[in-house]
C-alpha positions as CSV (number, residue, x, y, z in Angstrom):
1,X,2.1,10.4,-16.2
2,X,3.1,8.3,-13.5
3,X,3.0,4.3,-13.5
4,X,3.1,2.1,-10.4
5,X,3.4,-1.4,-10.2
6,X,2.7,-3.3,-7.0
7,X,4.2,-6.9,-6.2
8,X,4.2,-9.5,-3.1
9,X,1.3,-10.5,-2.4
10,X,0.2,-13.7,-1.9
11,X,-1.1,-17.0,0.4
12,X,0.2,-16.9,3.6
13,X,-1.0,-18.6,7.3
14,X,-3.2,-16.4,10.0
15,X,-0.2,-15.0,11.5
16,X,2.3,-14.7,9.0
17,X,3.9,-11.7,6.7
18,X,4.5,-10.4,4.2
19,X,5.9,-7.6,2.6
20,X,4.1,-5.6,-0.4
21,X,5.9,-3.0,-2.7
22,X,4.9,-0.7,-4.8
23,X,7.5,1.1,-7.6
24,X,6.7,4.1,-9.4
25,X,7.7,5.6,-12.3
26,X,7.1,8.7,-14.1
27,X,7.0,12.1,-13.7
28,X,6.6,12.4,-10.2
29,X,6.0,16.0,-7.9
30,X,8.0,16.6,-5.0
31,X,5.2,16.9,-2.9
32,X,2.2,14.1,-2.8
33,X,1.3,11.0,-0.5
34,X,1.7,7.0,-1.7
35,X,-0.9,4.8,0.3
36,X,-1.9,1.7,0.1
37,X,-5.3,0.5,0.2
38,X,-7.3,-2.6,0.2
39,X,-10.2,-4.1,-1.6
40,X,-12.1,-7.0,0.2
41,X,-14.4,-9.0,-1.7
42,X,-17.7,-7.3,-2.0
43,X,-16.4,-4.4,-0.1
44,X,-15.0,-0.7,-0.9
45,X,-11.9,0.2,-1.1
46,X,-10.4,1.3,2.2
47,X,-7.3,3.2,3.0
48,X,-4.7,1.3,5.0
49,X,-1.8,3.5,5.2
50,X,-0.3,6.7,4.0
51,X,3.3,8.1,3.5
52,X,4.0,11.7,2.8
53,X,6.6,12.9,0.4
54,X,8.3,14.2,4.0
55,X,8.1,11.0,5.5
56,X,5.2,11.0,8.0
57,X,2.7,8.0,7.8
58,X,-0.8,7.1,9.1
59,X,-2.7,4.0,10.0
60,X,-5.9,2.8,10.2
61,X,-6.4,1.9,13.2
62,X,-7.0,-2.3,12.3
63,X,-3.3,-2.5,10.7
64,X,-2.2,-0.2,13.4
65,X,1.0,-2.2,15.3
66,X,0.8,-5.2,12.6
67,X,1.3,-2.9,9.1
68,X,4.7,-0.4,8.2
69,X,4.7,1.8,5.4
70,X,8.1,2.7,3.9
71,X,9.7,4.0,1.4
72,X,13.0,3.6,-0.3
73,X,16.1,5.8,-0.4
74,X,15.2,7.1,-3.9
75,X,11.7,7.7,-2.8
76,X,10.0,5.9,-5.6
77,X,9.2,2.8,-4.3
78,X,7.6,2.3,-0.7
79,X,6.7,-1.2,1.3
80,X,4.0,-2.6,3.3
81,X,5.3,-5.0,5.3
82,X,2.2,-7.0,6.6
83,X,3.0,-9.1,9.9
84,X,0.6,-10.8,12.4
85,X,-1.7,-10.9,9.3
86,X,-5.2,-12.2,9.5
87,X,-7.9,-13.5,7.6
88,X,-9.8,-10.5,7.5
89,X,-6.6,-8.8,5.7
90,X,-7.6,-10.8,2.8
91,X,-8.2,-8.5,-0.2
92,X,-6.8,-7.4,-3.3
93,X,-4.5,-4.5,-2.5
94,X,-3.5,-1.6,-4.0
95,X,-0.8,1.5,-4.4
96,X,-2.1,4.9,-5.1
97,X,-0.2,8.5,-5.6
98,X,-2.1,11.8,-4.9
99,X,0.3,14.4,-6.4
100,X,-0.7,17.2,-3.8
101,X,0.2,20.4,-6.3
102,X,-1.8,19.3,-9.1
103,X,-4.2,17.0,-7.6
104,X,-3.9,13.5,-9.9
105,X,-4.6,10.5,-8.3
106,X,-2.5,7.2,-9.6
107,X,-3.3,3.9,-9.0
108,X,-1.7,0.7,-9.2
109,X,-2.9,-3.0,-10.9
110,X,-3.5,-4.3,-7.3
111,X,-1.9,-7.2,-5.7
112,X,-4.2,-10.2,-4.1
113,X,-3.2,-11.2,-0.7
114,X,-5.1,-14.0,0.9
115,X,-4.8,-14.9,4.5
116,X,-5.6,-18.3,5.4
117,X,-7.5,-19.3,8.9
């Protein structure tokens, strides 16, 4: 089992940042992703970002330039910082883990993050 718990989020300004994390605990594979997605209200859940187990991330292409996904030296917590935000980054967001070998999927609480015009 794996447990992650997400914190930072937040009211912030059009413009501002902030800076998300997500720590997991557990028994964790050597090999899986941590992303971080987003829930707007009435919306599905998207996926903003990814970071591989080897380091490599991805974007979606509206957080692209404004969003970086990290991770910490001990490789069980990883950030979103979140700058030139906007109000259509509003949503509740949340940490997931895909363990690649077996195939669970993990999923944090979620964190709301509101972005004021």
């Amino acid at each position: 089992q794996v447990q992650l718990v997400e914190s930072g989020g937040g009211l912030v300004q059009s413009g501002g940042s902030l800076r998300l994390s997500c720590a997991a605990s557990g028994s964790i594979n050597s090999i899986y992703t941590m992303n971080w997605y987003r829930q707007a209200p009435g919306k599905q859940r998207d996926l903003v970002a990814t970071i591989t187990s080897g380091g490599i991330t991805t974007y979606t292409d509206s957080v692209k330039g404004r969003f970086t996904i990290s991770r910490a030296n001990a490789r069980n917590t990883v950030y979103l910082q979140m700058n030139n935000l906007k109000p259509e980054d509003t949503a509740v967001y949340y940490c997931n883990l895909k363990n690649i070998a077996t195939l669970e999927v993990y999923w944090g609480q979620g964190t709301r993050v509101t972005v004021s015009s």
